[in-house]
Structure formats: structure tokens, C-alpha cells
C-alpha positions in Angstrom: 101.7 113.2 129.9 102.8 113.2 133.6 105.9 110.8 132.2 106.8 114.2 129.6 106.3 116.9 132.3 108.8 114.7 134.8 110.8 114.3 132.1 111.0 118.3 131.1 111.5 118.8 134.7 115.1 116.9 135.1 116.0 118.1 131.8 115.6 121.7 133.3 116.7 120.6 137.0 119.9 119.0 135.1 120.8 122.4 132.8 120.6 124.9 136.0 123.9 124.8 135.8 124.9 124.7 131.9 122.4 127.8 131.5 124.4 130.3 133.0 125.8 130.5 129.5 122.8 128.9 127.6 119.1 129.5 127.2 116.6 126.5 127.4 113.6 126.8 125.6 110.8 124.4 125.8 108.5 124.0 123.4 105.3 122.0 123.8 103.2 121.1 121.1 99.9 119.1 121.4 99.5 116.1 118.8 96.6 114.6 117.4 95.9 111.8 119.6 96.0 114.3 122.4 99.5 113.3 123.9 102.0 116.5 124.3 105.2 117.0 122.6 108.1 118.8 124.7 110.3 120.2 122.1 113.5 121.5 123.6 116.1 124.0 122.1 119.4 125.5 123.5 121.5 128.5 122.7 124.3 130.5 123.9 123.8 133.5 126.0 125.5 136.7 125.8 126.4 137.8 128.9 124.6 140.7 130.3 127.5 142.4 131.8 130.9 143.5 130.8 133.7 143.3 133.1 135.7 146.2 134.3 139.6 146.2 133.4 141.6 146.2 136.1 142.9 149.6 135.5 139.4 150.9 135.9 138.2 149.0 138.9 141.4 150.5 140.4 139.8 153.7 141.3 142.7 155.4 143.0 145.5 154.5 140.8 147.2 152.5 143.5 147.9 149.5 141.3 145.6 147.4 143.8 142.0 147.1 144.3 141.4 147.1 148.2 138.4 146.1 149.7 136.1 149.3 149.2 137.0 148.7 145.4 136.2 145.2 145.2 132.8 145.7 147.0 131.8 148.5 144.8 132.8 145.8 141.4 130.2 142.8 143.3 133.6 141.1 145.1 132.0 140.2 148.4 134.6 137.5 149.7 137.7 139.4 149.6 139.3 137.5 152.0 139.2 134.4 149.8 141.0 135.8 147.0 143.8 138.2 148.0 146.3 136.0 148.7 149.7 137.4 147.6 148.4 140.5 149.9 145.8 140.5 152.6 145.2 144.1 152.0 144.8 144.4 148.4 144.0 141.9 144.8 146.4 142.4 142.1 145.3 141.6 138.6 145.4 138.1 138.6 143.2 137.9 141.6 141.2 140.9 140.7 140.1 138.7 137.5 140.1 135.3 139.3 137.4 136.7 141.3 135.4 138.7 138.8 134.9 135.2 136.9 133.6 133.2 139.8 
């Protein structure tokens, strides 16, 4: 038994990462001889969240999202992704940022 449970624990440790856009489920399962089973299933996700076109996370029209902008869409490291222009994110950075 304590072999299984070490076993379901780097198989969960090892899909932290992969279950952003899958679901683990375990399933455990108790035999006859005593011994548990750990049945495990994956399947994809749908994301929880939708994100904003550009045109509507540009709030004042401008044709850039500035900081105040980005911060109200969840960009918190600005700095790191406006790189054509310290001041604002066009669309390629806006989206480069909304999917990291």
C-alpha cells in the first residue's frame, strides 16, 4: 500500500504542470485481498476564462494598452513585455502576455 500511495503521489507531483489544461482523477478501489487499486484518468480542461480582444482591453481607444490597462486585464510585469514601446503593448505583446 505505502508503494501505491508513493507512487500516486509522483504521478500527481509529475502532472502539476500538464494539469493546467487537464484534470487528474484518481480513483482508488479496494480489492479482495485487501491491497488498493489507484485507478487514474485524464481529461482536458476547458479553460475558465475567456480572454479579452485587444480592441476591448484597449479601454480608451488609443490603439495601445498602457499600464493601468494591462493591470486591470491581470498583466502584472509590464515591463517584461512591452518592448517595441516602454509605454504601451501592442497586440502582439498584449496577447504574448495574456498567454503566459
Amino acid at each position: 500500500m505505502k508503494k501505491i500511495l508513493m507512487m500516486s503521489l509522483a504521478v500527481l507531483v509529475g502532472s502539476v504542470a500538464y494539469a493546467q489544461s487537464t484534470e487528474t482523477i484518481f480513483i482508488i478501489q479496494d480489492t479482495k485481498d485487501g491491497e488498493q487499486v489507484v485507478d487514474v484518468h485524464y481529461r482536458e480542461k476547458t479553460s475558465d476564462f475567456e480572454i479579452d480582444s485587444f480592441t476591448e482591453a484597449d479601454q480608451n481607444g488609443d490603439g495601445c494598452i498602457d499600464r493601468t490597462e494591462a493591470r486591470d486585464k491581470g498583466i502584472m510585469d509590464f515591463n517584461r513585455f512591452a518592448t517595441s514601446n516602454p509605454q504601451c503593448l501592442n497586440e502582439e505583446e498584449y496577447l504574448r502576455a495574456m498567454h503566459e
